[in-house]
C-alpha positions as a printed NumPy array, in Angstrom:
array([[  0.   ,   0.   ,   0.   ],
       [  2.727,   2.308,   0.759],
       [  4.457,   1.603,  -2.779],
       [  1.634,   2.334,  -4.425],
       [  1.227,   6.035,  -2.682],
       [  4.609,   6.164,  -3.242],
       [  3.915,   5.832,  -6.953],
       [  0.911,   8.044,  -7.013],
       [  2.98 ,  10.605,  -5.231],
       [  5.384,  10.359,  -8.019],
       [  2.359,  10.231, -10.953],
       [  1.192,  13.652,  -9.433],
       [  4.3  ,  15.349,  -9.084],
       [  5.226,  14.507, -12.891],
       [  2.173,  15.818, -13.804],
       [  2.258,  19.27 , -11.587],
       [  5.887,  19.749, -13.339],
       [  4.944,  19.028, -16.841],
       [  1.814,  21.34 , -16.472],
       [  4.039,  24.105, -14.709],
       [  6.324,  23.185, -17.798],
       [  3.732,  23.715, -20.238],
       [  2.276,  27.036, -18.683],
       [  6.323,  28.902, -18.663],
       [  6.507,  27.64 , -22.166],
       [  3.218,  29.249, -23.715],
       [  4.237,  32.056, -21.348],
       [  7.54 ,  32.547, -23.196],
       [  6.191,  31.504, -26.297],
       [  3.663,  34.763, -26.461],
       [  6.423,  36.787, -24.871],
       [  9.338,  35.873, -27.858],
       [  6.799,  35.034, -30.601],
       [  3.278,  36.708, -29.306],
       [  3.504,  38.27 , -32.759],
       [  3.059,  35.686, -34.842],
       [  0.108,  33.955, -33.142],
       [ -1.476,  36.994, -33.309],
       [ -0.857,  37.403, -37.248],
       [ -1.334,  33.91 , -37.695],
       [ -4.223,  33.126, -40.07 ],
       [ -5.266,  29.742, -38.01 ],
       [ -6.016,  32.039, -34.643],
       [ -9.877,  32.033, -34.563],
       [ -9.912,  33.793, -31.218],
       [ -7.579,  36.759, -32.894],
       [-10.245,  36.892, -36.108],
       [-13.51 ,  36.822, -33.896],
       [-12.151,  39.909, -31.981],
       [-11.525,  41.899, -34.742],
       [-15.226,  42.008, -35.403],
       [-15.886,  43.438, -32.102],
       [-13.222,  45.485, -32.135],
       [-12.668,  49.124, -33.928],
       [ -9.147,  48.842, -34.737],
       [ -6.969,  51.364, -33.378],
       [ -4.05 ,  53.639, -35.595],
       [ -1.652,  53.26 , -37.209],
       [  1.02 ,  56.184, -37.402],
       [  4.323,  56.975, -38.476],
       [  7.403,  58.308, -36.112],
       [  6.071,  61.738, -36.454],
       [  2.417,  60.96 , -35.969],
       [  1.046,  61.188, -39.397],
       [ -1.695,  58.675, -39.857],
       [ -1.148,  55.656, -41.795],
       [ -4.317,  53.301, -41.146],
       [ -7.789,  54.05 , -39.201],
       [-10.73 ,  53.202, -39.28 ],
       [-14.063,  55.026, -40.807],
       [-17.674,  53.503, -40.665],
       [-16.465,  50.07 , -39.954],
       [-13.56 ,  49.873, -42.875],
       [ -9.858,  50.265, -42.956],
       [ -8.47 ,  53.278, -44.74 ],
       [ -5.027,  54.391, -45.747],
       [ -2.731,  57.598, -46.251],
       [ -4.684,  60.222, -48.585],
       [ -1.65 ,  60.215, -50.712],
       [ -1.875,  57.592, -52.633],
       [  1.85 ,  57.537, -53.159],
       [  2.172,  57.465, -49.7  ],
       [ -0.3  ,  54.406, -48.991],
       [  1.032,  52.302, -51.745],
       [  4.811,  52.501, -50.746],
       [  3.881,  52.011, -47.336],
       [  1.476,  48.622, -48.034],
       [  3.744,  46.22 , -47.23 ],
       [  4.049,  47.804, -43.839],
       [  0.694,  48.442, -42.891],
       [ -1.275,  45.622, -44.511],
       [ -4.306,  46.404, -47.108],
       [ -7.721,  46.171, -46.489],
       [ -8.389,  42.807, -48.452],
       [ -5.67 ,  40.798, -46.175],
       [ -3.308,  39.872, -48.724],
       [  0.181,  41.412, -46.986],
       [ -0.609,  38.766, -44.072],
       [  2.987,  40.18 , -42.255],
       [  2.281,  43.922, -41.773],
       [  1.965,  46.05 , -38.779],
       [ -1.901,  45.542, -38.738],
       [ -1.344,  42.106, -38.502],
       [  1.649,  41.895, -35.939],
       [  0.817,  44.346, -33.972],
       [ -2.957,  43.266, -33.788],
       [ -2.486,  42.899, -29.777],
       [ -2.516,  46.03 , -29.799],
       [ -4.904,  47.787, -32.29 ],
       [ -7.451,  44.864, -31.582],
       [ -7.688,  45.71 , -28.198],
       [ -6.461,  42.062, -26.777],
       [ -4.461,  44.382, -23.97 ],
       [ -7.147,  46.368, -22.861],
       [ -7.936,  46.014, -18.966],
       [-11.019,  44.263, -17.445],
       [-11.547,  48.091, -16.151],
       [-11.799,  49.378, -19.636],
       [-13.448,  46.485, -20.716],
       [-16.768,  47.287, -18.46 ],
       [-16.669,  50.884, -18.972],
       [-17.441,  50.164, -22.796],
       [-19.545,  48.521, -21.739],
       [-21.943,  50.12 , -19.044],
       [-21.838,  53.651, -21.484],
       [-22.434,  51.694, -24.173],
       [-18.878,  52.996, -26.499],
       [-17.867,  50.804, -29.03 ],
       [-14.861,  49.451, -27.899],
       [-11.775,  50.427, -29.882],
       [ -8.47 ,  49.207, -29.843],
       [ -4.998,  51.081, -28.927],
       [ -2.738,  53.827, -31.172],
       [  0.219,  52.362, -32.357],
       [  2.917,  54.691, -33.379],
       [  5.734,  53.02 , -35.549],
       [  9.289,  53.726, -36.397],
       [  8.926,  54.446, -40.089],
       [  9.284,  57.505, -41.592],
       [  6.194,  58.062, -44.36 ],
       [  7.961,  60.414, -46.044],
       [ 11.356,  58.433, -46.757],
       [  9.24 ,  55.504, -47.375],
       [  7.133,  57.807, -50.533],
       [ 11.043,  58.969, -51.483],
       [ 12.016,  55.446, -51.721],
       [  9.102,  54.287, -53.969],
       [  9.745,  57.367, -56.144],
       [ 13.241,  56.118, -57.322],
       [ 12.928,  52.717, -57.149],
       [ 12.766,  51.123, -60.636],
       [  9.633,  50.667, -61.508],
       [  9.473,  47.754, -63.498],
       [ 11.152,  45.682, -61.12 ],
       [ 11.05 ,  43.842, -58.053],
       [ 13.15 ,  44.072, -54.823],
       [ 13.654,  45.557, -51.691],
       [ 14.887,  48.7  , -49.384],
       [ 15.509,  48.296, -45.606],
       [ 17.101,  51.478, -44.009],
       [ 17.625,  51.03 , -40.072],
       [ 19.352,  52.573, -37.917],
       [ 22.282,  50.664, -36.775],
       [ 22.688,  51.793, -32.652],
       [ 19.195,  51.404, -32.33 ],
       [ 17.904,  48.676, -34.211],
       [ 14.796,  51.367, -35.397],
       [ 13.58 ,  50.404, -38.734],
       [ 12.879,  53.544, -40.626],
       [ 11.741,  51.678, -43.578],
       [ 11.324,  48.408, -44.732],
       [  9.607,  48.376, -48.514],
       [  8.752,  45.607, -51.026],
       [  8.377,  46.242, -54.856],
       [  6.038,  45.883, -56.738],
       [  3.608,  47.549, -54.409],
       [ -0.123,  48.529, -54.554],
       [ -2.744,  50.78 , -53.435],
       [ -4.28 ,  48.972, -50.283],
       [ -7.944,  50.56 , -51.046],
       [ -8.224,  49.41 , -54.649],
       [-10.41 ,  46.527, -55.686],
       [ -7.985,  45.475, -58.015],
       [ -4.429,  45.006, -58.066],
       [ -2.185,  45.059, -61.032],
       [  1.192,  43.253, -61.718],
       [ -0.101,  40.104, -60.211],
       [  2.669,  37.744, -61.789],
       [  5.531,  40.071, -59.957],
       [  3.93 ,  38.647, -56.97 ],
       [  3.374,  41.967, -55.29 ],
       [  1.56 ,  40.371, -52.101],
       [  5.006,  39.055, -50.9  ],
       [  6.936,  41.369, -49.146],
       [ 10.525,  41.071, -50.09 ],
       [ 11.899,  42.69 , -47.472],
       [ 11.558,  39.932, -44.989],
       [ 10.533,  36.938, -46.788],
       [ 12.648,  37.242, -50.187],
       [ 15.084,  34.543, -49.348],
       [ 17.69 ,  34.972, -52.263],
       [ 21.16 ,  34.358, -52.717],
       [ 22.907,  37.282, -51.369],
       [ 25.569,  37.437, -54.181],
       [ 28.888,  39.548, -52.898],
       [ 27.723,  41.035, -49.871],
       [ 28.169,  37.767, -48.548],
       [ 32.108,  38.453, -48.741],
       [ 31.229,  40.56 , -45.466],
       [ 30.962,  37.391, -43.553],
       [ 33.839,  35.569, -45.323],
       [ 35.855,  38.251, -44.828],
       [ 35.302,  38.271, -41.078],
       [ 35.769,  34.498, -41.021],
       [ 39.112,  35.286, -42.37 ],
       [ 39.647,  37.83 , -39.899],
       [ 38.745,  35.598, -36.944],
       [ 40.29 ,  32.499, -38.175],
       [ 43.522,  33.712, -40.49 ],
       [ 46.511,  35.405, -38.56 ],
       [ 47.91 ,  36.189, -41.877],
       [ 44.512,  37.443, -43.436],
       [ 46.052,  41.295, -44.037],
       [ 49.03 ,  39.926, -45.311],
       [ 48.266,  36.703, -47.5  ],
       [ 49.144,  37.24 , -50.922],
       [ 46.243,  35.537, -53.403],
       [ 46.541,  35.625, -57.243],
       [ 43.238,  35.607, -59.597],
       [ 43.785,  34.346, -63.021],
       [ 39.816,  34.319, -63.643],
       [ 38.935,  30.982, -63.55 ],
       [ 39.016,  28.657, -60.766],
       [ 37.868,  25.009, -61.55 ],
       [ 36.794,  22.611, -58.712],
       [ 35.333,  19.506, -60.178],
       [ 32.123,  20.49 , -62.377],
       [ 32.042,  24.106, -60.624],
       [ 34.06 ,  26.887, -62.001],
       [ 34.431,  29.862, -59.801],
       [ 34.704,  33.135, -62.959],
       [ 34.291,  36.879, -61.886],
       [ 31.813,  39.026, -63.137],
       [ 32.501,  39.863, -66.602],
       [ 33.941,  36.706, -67.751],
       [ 32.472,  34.957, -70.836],
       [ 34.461,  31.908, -71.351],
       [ 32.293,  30.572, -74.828],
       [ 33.426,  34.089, -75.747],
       [ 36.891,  33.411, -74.528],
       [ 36.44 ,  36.972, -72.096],
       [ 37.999,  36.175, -68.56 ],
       [ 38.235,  38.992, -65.767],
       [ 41.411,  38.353, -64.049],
       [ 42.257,  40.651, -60.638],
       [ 46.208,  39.334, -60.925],
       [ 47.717,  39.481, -57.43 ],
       [ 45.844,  41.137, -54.432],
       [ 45.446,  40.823, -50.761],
       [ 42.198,  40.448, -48.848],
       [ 41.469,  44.012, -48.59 ],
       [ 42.121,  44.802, -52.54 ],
       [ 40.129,  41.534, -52.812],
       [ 37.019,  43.022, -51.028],
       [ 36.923,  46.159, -52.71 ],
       [ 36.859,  44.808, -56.263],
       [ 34.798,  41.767, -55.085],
       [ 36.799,  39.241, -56.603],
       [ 35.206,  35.644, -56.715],
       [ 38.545,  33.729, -57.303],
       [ 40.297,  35.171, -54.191],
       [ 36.944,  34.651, -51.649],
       [ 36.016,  31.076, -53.369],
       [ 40.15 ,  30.519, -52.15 ],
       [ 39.386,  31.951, -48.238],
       [ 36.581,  29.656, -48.245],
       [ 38.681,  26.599, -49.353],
       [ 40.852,  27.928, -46.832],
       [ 38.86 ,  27.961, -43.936],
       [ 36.736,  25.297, -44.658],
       [ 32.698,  24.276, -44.579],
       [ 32.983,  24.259, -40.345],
       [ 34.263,  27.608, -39.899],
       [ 32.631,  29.627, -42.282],
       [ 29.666,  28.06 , -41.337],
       [ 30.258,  28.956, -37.691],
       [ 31.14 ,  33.043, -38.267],
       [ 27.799,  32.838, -40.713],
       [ 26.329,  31.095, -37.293],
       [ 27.177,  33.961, -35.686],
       [ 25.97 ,  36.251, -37.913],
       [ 22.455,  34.71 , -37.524],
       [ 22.205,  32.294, -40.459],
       [ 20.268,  29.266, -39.516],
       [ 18.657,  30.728, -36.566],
       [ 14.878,  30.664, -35.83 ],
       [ 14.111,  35.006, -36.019],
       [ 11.956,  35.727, -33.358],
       [ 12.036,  39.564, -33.22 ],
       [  8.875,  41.088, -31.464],
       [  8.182,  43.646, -34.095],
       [  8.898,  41.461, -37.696],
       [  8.363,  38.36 , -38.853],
       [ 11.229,  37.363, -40.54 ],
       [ 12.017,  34.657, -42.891],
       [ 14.79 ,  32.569, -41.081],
       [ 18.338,  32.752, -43.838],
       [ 20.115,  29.279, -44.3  ],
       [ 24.018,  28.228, -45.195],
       [ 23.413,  25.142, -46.449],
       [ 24.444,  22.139, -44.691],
       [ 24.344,  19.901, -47.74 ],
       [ 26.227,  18.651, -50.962],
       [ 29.151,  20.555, -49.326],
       [ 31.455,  20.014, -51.86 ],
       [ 35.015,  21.936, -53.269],
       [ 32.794,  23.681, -55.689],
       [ 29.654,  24.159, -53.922],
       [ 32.236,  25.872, -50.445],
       [ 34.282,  28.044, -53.045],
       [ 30.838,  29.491, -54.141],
       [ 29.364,  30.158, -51.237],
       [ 32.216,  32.023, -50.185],
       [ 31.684,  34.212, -53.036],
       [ 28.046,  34.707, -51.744],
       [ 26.195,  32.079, -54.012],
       [ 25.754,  28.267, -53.777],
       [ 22.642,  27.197, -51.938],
       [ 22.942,  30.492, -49.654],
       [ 19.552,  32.108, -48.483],
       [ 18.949,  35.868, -46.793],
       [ 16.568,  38.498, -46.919],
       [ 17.029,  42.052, -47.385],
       [ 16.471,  42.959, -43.519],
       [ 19.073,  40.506, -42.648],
       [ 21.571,  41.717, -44.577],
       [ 21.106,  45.396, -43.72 ],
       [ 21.514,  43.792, -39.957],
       [ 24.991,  41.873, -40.821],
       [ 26.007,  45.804, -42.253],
       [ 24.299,  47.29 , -38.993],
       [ 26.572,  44.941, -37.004],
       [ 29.833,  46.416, -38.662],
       [ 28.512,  49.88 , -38.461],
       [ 28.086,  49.334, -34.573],
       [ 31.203,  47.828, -33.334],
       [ 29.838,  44.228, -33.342],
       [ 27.151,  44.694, -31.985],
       [ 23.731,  43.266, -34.193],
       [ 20.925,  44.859, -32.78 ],
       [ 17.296,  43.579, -32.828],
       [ 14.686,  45.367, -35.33 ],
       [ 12.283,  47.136, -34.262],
       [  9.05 ,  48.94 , -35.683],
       [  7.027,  49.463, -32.507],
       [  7.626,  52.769, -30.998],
       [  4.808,  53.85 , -28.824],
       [  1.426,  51.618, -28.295],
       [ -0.891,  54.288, -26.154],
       [ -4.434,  53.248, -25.16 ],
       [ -7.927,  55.39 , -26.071],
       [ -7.835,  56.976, -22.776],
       [ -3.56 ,  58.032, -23.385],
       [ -2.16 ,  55.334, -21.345],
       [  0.825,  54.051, -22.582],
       [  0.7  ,  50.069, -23.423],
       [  4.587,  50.101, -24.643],
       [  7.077,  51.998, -25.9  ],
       [ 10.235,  51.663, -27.824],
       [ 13.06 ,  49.72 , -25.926],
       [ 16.497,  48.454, -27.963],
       [ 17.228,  44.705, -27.534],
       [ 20.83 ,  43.123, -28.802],
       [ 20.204,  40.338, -31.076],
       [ 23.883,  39.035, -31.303],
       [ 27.851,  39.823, -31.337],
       [ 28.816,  38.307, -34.136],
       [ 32.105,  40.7  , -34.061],
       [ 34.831,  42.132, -32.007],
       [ 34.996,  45.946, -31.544],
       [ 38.853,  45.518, -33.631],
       [ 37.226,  42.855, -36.445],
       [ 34.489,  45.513, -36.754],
       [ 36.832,  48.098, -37.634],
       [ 38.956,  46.286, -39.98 ],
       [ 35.475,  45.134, -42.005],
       [ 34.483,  49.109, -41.666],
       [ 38.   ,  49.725, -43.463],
       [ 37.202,  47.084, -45.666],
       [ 33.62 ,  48.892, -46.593],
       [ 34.948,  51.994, -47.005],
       [ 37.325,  50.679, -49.676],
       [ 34.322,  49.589, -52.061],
       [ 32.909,  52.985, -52.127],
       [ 36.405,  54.999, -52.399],
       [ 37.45 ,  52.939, -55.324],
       [ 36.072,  49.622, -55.748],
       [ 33.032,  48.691, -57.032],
       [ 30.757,  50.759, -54.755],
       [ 32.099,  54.274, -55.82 ],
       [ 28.32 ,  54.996, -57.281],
       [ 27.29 ,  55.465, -53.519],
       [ 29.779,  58.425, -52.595],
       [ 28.593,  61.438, -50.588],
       [ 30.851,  64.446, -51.202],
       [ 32.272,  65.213, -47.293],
       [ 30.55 ,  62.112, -45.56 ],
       [ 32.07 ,  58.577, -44.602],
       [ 29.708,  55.965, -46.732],
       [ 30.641,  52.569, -46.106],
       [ 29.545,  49.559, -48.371],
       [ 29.236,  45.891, -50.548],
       [ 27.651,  45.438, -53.932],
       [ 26.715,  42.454, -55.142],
       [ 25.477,  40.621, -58.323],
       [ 23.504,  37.643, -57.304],
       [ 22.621,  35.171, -60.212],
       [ 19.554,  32.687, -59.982],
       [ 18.229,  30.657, -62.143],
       [ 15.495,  31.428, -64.869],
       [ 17.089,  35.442, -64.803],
       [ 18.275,  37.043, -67.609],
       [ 20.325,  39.566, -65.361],
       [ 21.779,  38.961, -61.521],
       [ 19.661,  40.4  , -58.558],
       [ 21.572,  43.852, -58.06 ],
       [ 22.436,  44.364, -54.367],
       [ 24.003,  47.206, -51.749],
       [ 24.321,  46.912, -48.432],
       [ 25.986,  49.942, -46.454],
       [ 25.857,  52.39 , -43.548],
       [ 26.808,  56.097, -42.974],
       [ 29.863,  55.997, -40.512],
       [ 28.522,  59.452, -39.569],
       [ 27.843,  59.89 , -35.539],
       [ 25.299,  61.801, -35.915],
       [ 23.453,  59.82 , -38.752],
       [ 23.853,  55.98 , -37.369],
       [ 21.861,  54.283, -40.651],
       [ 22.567,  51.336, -42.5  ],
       [ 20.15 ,  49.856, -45.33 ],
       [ 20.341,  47.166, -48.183],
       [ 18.765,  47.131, -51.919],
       [ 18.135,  44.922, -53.791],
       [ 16.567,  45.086, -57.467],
       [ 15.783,  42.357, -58.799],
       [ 16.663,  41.02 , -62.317],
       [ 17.997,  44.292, -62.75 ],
       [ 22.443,  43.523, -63.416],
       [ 25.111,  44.83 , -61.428],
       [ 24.989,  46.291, -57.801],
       [ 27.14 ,  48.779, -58.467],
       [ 25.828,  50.707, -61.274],
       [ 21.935,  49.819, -60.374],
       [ 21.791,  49.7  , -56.554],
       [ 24.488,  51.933, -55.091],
       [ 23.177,  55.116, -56.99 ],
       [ 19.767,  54.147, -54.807],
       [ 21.612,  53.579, -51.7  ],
       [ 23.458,  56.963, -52.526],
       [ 20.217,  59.03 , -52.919],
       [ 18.635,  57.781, -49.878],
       [ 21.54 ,  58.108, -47.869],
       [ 21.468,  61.759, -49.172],
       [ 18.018,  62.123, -48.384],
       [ 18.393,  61.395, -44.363],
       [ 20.956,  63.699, -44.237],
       [ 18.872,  66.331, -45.747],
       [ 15.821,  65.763, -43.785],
       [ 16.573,  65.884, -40.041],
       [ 18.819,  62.219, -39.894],
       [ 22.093,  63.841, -38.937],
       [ 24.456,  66.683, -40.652]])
């Protein structure tokens, strides 16, 4: 008899600890990834409320309205302009951008935080109940500037942040369209998907950040190791060329002898194909590791599509490309504008962030804006030599399109190819080393040729414009 209290004792404690268990996971699940049961499509509860619920505001850093409600339905910006550029980040009234702010931050504007007090005051004076004002970190008016010189017939993505902060100023997907029309054009472009955060691509170049600071970490010779590019590597059935090379056509780019640093700024293939060889599959993997690749992103304010260094077929050929930035590689835009925040900021990546103040009907604040590190994927000194290393491509290497007369602009192009294009996915990714203008960003255009005569003039021009409009001197 006593054995078997024994073992009921036992029974019951189990099940006390796997229920205490269960409740500190679902508390930590809605505390690191509330956001995306809330935007999730398959939360009924979430759904139901938001027919009971007037949905509270959207607005932008300086207050200017980007979503309310009127008579029961969801309307934008006046500016058209403004309201299209901005859909990706606010959401459109027909559902179809299932990641924007009206979706993630629906705890909020649905009124799922509201107190039991506020609760029965709706309803004993009979007020409609309405959810809370969310202010966000973009800025409409750099988001309308960005849509105005973005190619428009192409695809691809701008993410400007602010590197000390981890504020997100702007994160924009192309095509976009008007979220109060019936009808939406451009429907094979895909214009639904925002490419900010879930266009997983191959990064092309800018990857070289993150072999470059593998080689940093893991070479003591890596400043003075002399490499030599004759044009054409061959590994196996892979051969590692450099853009511009043509060999049916018998046209080979060839960098001759360079270091790492001359390597970087003219983004030669050959000599960061050789680093990876080098370092091999384990360590480049681990710096990329570090960098965030093959994590699980769950930021508070984004939904992110996780990036990936593959872990298969690691051959010769397939390392030496992926070292170059290609291979089975996979990152979106807002990741990549974090690796170049984390440069920018001494090694330190921070956490993005679009929620700046969430303020209830009767002007209590909910939330407000707090800065969370994501990772250190750097030293303060490997930081600085990768800054040096930056600055190089827009001096004179291949990023000289994104030069500011009198300010430090620090960068990586890249040329990205994928299959079924007829022209590489053009990409920048780059920050102002200006203290009083801490921004980073990354474009991407897609289909569109080389990064540094199609994306670096974009990065150049926005750059310009937060300098010109209250971002710094």
């Amino acid at each position: 008899m006593k054995q078997i209290r024994k073992n009921v004792r036992r029974v019951l404690f189990c099940l006390c600890a796997l229920f205490f268990l269960l409740v500190a996971y679902g508390a930590y699940s809605l505390t690191t990834s509330g956001s995306r049961w809330f935007s999730s499509s398959l939360n009924t509860f979430a759904r139901s409320q938001r027919n009971n619920v007037i949905a509270g505001d959207l607005l932008d850093r300086s207050g200017v309205v980007l979503a309310a409600t009127v008579d029961g339905q969801r309307v934008y910006h006046e500016d058209a302009q403004v309201r299209s550029a901005a859909v990706h980040i606010t959401g459109d009234r027909n559902g179809n951008v299932t990641k924007s702010m009206d979706r993630v931050q629906a705890a909020y504007l649905y009124g799922f935080n509201m107190s039991f007090a506020e609760r029965l005051r709706c309803i004993l004076t009979g007020t409609p109940r309405k959810g809370d004002t969310v202010q966000l970190t973009v800025d409409s008016r750099l988001t309308a500037y960005v849509a105005s010189i973005f190619p428009q017939d192409k695809a691809g993505a701008v993410v400007v942040m602010n590197y000390q902060t981890g504020e997100v100023l702007t994160e924009q997907s192309f095509p976009n369209f008007d979220p109060q029309a019936s009808t939406v054009a451009n429907r094979a472009m895909k214009p639904f998907i925002n490419r900010a955060i879930d266009g997983l691509n191959a990064p092309g170049s800018t990857f070289k950040i993150v072999t470059a600071a593998s080689a940093i970490e893991n070479m003591a010779d890596y400043a003075t190791r002399a490499f030599h590019c004759d044009g054409v590597l061959q590994l196996g059935n892979r051969t590692v060329t450099d853009a511009g090379t043509n060999l049916e056509e018998g046209r080979i780019t060839q960098h001759g002898d360079l270091n790492l640093l001359r390597a970087f700024q003219v983004s030669c293939n050959n000599t960061f194909a050789t680093v990876a060889l080098s370092l091999g599959d384990q360590k480049l993997r681990r710096t990329a590791e570090d960098f965030g690749f093959n994590d699980n992103f769950l930021f508070r304010d984004l939904i992110v599509e996780n990036s990936s260094y593959p872990t298969e077929n690691r051959t010769e050929g397939e390392l030496a490309w992926t070292g170059a930035g290609q291979s089975a590689l996979q990152v979106s835009p807002l990741h990549m504008c974090m690796i170049a925040s984390a440069v920018a900021n001494k090694g330190v990546m921070m956490e993005p962030r679009m929620l700046l103040k969430a303020t209830s009907q009767q002007g209590a604040v909910r939330a407000e804006f707090s800065t969370r590190v994501y990772r250190r994927p750097l030293t303060e000194s490997q930081a600085d030599v990768l800054k040096d290393y930056m600055r190089a491509v827009v001096t004179g290497g291949t990023g000289t399109a994104a030069q500011i007369a009198g300010k430090k602009v620090c960068g990586k192009t890249g040329s990205a190819e994928l299959d079924n294009q007829e022209n590489t996915n053009a990409w920048f990714v780059g920050f102002l080393d200006e203290a009083a203008s801490p921004y980073a960003l990354a474009v991407v255009v897609e289909d569109a040729g080389g990064g540094g005569s199609v994306s670096a003039p974009i990065a150049r021009q926005i750059f310009q414009w937060l300098l010109d409009h209250g971002y710094g001197g």
